[in-house]
NUVEXDREN-234790 format. One record per residue (C-alpha): residue number from 1; residue in three letters; x, y, z. Coordinates in Angstrom, 3 decimals. Layout:
BEGIN
  num  residu         X         Y         Z
  NUM     ALA         X         Y         Z
...
This chain:
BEGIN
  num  residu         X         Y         Z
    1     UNK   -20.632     4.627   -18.567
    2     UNK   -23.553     3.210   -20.671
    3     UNK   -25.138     6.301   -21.323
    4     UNK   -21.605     7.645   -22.547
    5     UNK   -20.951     7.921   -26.516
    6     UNK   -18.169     6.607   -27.890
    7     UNK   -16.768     9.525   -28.084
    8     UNK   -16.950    10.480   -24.817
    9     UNK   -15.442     7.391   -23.887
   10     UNK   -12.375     8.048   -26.088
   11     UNK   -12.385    11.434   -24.240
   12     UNK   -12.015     9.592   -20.775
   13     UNK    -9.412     7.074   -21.993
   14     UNK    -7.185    10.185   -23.153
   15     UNK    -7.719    11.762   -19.742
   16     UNK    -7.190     8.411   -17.546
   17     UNK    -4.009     7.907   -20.262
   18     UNK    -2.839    11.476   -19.593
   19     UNK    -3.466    10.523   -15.648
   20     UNK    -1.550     7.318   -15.817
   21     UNK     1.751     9.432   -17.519
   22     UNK     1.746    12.056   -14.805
   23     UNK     1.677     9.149   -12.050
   24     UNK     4.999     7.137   -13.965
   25     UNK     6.634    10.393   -13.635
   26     UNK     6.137    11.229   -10.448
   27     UNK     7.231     7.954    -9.853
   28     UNK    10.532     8.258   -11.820
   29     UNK    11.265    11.626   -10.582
   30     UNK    10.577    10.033    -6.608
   31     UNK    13.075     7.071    -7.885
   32     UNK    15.665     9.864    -8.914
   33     UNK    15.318    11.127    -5.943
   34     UNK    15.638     8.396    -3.230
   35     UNK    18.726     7.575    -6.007
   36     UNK    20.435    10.657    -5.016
   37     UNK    19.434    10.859    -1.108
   38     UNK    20.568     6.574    -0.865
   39     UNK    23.969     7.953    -2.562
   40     UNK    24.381    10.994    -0.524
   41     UNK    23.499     9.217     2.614
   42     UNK    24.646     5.581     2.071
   43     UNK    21.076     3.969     2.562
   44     UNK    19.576     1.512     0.250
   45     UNK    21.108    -1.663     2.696
């Protein structure tokens, strides 16, 4: 990364950043579902 510019490293940050947001929503959306399969199902003891 030293031989980056700043501006390439502002570049990466907005890609890991844009990364990071499509990992929490995964997350949420595997939440939402293990939600609705615990209800359905009765699990989550």
């Amino acid at each position: 990364m030293e031989q980056m510019s700043v501006q390439e490293l502002h570049e990466r940050i907005e890609v890991l950043q844009a990364g990071i947001a499509a990992c929490e929503a995964e997350i949420e959306k595997k939440k939402s579902q293990k939600s609705a399969a615990d209800a359905l199902f009765g699990g989550g003891n």
